[in-house]
CHARMM-style PDB file with segment names, atoms N, HN, CA, C and O in Angstrom:
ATOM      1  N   UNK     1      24.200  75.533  39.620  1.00  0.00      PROA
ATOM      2  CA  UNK     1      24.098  74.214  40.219  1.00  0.00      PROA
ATOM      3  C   UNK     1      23.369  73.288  39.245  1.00  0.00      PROA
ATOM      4  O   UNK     1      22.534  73.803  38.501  1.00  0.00      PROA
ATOM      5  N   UNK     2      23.614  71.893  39.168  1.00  0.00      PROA
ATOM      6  HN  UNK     2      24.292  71.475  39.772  1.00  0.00      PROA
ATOM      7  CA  UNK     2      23.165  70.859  38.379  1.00  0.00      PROA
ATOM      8  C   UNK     2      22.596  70.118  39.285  1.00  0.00      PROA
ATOM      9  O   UNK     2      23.121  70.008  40.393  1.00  0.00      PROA
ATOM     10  N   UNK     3      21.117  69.313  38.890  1.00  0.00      PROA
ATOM     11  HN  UNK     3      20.691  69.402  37.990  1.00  0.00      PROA
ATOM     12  CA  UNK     3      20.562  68.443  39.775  1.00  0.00      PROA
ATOM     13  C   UNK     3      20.839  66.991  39.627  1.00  0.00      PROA
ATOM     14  O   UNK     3      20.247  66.581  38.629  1.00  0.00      PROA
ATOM     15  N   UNK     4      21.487  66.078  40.212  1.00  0.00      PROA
ATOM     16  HN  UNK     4      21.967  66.411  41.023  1.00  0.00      PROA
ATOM     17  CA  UNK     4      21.213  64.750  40.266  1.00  0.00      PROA
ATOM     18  C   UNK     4      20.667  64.568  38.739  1.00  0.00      PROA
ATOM     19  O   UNK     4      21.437  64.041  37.935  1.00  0.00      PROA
ATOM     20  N   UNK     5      19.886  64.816  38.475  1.00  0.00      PROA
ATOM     21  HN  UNK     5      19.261  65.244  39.128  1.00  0.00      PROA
ATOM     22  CA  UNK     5      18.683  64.233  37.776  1.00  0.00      PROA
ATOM     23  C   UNK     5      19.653  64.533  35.865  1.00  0.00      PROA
ATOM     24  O   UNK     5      20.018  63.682  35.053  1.00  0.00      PROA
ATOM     25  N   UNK     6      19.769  66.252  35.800  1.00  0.00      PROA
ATOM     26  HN  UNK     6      19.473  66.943  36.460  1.00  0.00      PROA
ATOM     27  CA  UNK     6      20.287  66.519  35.172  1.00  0.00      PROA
ATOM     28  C   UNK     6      21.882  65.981  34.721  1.00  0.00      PROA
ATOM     29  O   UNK     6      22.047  65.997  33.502  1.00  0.00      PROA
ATOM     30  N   UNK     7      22.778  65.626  35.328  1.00  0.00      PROA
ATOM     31  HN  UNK     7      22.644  65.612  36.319  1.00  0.00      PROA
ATOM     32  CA  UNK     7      23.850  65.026  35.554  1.00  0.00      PROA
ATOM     33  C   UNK     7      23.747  63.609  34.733  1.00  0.00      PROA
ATOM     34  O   UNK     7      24.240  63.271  33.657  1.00  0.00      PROA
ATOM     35  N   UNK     8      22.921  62.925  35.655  1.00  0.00      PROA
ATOM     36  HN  UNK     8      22.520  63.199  36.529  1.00  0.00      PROA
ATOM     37  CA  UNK     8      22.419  61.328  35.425  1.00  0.00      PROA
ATOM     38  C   UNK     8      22.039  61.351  33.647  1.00  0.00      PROA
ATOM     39  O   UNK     8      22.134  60.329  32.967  1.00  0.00      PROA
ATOM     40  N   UNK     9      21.710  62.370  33.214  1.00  0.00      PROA
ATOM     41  HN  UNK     9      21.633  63.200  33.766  1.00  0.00      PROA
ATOM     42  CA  UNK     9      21.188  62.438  31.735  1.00  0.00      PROA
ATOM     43  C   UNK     9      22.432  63.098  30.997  1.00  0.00      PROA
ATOM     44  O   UNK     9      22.873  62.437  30.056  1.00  0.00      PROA
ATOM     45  N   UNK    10      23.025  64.228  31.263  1.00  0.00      PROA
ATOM     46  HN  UNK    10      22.667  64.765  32.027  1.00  0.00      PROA
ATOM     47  CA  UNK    10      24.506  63.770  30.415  1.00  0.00      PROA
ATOM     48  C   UNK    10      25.397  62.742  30.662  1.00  0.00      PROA
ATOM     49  O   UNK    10      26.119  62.288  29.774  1.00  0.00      PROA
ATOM     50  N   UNK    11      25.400  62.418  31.586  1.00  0.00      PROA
ATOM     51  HN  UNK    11      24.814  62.787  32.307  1.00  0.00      PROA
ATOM     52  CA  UNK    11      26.006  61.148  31.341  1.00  0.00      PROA
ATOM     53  C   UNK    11      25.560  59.430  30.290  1.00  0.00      PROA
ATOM     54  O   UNK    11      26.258  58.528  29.828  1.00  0.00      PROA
ATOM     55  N   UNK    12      24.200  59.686  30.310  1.00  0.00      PROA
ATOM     56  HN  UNK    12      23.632  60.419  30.686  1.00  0.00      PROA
ATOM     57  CA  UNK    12      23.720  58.888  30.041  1.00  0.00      PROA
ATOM     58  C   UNK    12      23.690  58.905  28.247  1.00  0.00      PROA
ATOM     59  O   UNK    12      23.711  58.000  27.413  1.00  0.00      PROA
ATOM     60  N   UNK    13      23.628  60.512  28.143  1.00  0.00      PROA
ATOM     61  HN  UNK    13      23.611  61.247  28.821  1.00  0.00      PROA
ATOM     62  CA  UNK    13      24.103  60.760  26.571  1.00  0.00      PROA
ATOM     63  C   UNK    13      25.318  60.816  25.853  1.00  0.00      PROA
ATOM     64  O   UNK    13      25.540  60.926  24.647  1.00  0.00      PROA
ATOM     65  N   UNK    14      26.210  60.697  27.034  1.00  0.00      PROA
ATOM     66  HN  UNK    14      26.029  60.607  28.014  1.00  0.00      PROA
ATOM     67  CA  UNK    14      27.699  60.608  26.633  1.00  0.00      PROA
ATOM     68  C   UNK    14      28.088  58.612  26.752  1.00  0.00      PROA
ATOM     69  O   UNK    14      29.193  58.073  26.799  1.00  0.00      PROA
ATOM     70  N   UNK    15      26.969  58.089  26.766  1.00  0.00      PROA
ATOM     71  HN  UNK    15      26.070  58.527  26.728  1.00  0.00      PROA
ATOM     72  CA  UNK    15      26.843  56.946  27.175  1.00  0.00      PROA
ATOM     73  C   UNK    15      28.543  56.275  28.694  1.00  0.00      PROA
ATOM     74  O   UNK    15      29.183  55.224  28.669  1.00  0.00      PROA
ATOM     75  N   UNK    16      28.636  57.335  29.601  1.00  0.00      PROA
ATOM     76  HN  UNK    16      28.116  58.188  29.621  1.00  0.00      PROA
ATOM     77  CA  UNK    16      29.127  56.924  30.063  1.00  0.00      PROA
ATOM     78  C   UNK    16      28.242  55.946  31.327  1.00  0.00      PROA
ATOM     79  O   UNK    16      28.861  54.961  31.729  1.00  0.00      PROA
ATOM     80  N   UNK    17      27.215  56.134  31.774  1.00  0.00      PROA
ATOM     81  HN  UNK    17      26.713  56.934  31.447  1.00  0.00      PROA
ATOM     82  CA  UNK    17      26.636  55.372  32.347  1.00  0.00      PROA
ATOM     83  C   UNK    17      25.446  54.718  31.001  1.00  0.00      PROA
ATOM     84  O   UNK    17      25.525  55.168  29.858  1.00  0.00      PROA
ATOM     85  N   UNK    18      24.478  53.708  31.353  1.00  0.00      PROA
ATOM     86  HN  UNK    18      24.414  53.343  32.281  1.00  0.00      PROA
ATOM     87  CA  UNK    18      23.284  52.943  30.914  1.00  0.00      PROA
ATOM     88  C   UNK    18      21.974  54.212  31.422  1.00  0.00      PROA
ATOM     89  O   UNK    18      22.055  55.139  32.228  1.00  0.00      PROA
ATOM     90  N   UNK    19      20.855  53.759  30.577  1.00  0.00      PROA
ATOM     91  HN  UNK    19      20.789  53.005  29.922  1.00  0.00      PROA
ATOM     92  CA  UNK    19      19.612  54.668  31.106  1.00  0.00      PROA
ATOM     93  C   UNK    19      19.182  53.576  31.484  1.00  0.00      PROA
ATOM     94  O   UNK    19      18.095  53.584  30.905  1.00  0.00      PROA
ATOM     95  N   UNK    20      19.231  52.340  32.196  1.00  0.00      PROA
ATOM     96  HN  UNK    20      20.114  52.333  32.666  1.00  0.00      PROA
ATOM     97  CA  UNK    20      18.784  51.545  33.526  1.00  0.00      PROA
ATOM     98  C   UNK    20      19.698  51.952  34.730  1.00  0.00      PROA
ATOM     99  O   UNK    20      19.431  51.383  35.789  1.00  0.00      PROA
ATOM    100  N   UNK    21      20.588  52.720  34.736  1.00  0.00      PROA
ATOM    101  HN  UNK    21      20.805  53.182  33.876  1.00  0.00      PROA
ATOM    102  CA  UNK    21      21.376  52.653  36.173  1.00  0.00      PROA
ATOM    103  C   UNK    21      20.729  53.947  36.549  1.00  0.00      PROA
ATOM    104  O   UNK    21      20.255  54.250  37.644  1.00  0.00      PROA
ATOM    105  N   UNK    22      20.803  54.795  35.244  1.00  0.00      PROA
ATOM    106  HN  UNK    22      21.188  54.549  34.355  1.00  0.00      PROA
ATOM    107  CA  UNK    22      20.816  56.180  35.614  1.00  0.00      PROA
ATOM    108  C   UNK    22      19.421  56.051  36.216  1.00  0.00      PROA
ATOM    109  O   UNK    22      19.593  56.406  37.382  1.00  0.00      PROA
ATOM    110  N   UNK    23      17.920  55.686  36.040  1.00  0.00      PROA
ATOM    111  HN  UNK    23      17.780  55.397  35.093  1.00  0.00      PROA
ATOM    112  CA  UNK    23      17.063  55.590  36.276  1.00  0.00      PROA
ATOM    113  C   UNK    23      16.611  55.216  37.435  1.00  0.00      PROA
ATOM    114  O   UNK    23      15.600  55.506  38.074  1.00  0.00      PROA
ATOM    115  N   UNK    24      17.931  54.200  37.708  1.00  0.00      PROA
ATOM    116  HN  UNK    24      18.753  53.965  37.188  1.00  0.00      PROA
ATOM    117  CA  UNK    24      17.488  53.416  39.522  1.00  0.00      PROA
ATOM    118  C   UNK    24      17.987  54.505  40.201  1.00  0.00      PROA
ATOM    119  O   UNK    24      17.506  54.683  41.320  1.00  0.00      PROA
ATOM    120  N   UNK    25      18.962  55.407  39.759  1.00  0.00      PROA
ATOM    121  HN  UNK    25      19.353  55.262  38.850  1.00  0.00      PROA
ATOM    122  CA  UNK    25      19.402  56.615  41.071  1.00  0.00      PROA
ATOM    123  C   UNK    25      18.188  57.565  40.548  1.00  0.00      PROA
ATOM    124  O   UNK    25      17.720  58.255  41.454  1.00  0.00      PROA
ATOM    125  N   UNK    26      17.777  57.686  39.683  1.00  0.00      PROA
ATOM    126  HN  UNK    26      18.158  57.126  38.947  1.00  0.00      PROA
ATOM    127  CA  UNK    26      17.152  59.186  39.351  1.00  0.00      PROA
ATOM    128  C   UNK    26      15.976  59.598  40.163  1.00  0.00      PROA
ATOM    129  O   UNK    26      15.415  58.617  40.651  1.00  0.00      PROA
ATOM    130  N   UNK    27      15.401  60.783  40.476  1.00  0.00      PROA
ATOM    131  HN  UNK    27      15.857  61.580  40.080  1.00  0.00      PROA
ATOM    132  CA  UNK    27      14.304  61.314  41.299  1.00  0.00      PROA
ATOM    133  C   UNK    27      12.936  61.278  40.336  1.00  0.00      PROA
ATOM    134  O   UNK    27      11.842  60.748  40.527  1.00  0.00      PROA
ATOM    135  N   UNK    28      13.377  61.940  39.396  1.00  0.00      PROA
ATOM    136  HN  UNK    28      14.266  62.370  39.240  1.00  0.00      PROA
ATOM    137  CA  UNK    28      12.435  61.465  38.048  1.00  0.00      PROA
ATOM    138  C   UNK    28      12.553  60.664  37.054  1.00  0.00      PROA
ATOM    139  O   UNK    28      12.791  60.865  35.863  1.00  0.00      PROA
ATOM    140  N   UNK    29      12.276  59.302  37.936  1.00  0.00      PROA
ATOM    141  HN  UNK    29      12.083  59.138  38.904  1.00  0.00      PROA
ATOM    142  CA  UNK    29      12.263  58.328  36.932  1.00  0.00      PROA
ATOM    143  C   UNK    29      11.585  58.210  35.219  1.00  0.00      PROA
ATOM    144  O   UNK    29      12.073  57.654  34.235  1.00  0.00      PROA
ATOM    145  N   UNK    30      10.575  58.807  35.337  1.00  0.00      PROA
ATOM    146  HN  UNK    30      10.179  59.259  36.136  1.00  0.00      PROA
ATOM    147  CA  UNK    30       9.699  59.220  34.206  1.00  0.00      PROA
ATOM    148  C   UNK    30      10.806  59.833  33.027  1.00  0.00      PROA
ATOM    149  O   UNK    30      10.886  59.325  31.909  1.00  0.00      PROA
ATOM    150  N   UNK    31      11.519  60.835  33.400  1.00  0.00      PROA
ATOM    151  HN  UNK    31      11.453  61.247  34.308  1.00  0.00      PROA
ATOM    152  CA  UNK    31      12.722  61.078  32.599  1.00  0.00      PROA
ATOM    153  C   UNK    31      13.492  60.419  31.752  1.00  0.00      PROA
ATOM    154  O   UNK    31      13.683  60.852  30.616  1.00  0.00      PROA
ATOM    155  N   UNK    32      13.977  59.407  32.148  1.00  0.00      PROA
ATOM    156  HN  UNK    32      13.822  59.055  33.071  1.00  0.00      PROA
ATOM    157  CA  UNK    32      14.662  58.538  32.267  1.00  0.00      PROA
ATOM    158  C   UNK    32      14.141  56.862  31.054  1.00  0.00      PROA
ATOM    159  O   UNK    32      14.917  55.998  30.647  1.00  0.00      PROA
ATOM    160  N   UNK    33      12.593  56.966  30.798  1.00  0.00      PROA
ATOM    161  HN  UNK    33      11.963  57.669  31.128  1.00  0.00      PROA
ATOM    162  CA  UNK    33      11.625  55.881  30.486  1.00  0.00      PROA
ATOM    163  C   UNK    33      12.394  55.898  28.880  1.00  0.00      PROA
ATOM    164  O   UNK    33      13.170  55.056  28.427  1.00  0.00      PROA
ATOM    165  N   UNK    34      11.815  57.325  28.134  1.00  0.00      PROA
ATOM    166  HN  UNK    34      11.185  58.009  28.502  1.00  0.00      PROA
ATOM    167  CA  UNK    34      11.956  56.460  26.766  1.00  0.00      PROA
ATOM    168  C   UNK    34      13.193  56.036  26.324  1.00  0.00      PROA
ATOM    169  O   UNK    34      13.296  55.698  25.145  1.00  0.00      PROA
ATOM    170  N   UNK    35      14.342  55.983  27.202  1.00  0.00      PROA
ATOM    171  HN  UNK    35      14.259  56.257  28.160  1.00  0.00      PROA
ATOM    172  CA  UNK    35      15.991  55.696  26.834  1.00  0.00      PROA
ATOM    173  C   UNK    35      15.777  54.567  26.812  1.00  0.00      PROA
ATOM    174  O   UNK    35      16.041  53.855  25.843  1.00  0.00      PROA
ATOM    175  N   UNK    36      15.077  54.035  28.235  1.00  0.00      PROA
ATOM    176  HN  UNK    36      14.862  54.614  29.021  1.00  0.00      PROA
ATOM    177  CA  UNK    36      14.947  52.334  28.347  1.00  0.00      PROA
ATOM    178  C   UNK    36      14.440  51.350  27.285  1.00  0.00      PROA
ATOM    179  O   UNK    36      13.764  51.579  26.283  1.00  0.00      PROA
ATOM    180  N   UNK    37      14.977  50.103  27.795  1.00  0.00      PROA
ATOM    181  HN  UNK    37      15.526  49.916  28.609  1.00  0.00      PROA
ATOM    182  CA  UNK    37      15.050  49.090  26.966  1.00  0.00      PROA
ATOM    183  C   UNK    37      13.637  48.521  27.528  1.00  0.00      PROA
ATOM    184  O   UNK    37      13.057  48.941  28.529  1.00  0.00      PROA
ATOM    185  N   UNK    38      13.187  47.425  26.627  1.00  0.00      PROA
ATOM    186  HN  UNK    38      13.658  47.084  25.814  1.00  0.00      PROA
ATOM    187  CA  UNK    38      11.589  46.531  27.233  1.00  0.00      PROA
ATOM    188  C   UNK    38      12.251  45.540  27.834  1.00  0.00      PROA
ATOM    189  O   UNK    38      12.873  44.577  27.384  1.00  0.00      PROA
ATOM    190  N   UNK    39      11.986  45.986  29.119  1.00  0.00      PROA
ATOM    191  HN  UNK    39      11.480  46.768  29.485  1.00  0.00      PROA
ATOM    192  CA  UNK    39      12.634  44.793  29.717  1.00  0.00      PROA
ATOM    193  C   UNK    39      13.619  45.194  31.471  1.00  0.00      PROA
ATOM    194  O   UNK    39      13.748  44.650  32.568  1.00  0.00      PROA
ATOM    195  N   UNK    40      14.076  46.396  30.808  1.00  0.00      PROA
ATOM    196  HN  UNK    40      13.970  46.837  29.917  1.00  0.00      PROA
ATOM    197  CA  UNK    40      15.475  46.733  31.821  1.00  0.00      PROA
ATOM    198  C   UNK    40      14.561  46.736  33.184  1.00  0.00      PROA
ATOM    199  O   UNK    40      15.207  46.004  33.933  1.00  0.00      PROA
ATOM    200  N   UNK    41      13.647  47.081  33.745  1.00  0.00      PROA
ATOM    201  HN  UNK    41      13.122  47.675  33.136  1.00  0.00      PROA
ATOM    202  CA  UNK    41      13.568  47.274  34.613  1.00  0.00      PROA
ATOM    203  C   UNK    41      12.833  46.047  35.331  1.00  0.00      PROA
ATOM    204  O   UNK    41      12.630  45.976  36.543  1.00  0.00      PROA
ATOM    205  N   UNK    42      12.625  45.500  34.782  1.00  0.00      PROA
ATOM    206  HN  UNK    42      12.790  45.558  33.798  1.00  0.00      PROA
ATOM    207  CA  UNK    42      12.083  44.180  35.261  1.00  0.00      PROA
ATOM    208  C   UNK    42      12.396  43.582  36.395  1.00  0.00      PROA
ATOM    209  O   UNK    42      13.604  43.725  36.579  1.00  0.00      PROA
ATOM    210  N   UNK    43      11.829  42.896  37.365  1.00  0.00      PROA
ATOM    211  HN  UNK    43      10.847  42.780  37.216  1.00  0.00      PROA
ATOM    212  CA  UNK    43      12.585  42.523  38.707  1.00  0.00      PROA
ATOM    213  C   UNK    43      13.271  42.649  39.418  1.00  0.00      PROA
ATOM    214  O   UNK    43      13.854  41.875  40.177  1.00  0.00      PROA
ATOM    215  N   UNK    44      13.315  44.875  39.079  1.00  0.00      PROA
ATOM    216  HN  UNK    44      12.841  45.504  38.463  1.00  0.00      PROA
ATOM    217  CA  UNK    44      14.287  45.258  40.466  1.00  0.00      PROA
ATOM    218  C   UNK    44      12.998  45.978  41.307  1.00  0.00      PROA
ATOM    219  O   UNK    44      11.776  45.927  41.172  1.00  0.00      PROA
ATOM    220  N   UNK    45      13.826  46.610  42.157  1.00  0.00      PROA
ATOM    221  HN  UNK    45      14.819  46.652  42.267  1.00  0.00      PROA
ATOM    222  CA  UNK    45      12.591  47.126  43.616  1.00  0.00      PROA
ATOM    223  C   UNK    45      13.329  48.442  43.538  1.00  0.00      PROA
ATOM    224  OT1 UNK    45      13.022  49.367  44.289  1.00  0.00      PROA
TER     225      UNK     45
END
């Protein structure tokens, strides 16, 4: 079995999704940080 989390990160290395989308679904966001851009997450909830 693959977790959410794990998934969200090959994809994100196959750049079929962004590491801002993958991050708003992810459980461990922390994961997800050093892909991001300065900025991406800015003024969402």
């Amino acid at each position: 079995m693959i977790t959410m989390d794990n998934s969200l990160l090959a994809r994100v290395k196959h750049n079929t999704i962004g590491p801002k989308e993958a991050s708003m679904k992810a459980a461990n966001k922390a994961r997800f940080a050093p892909r991001l851009k300065r900025g991406d997450l800015e003024g969402s909830h």
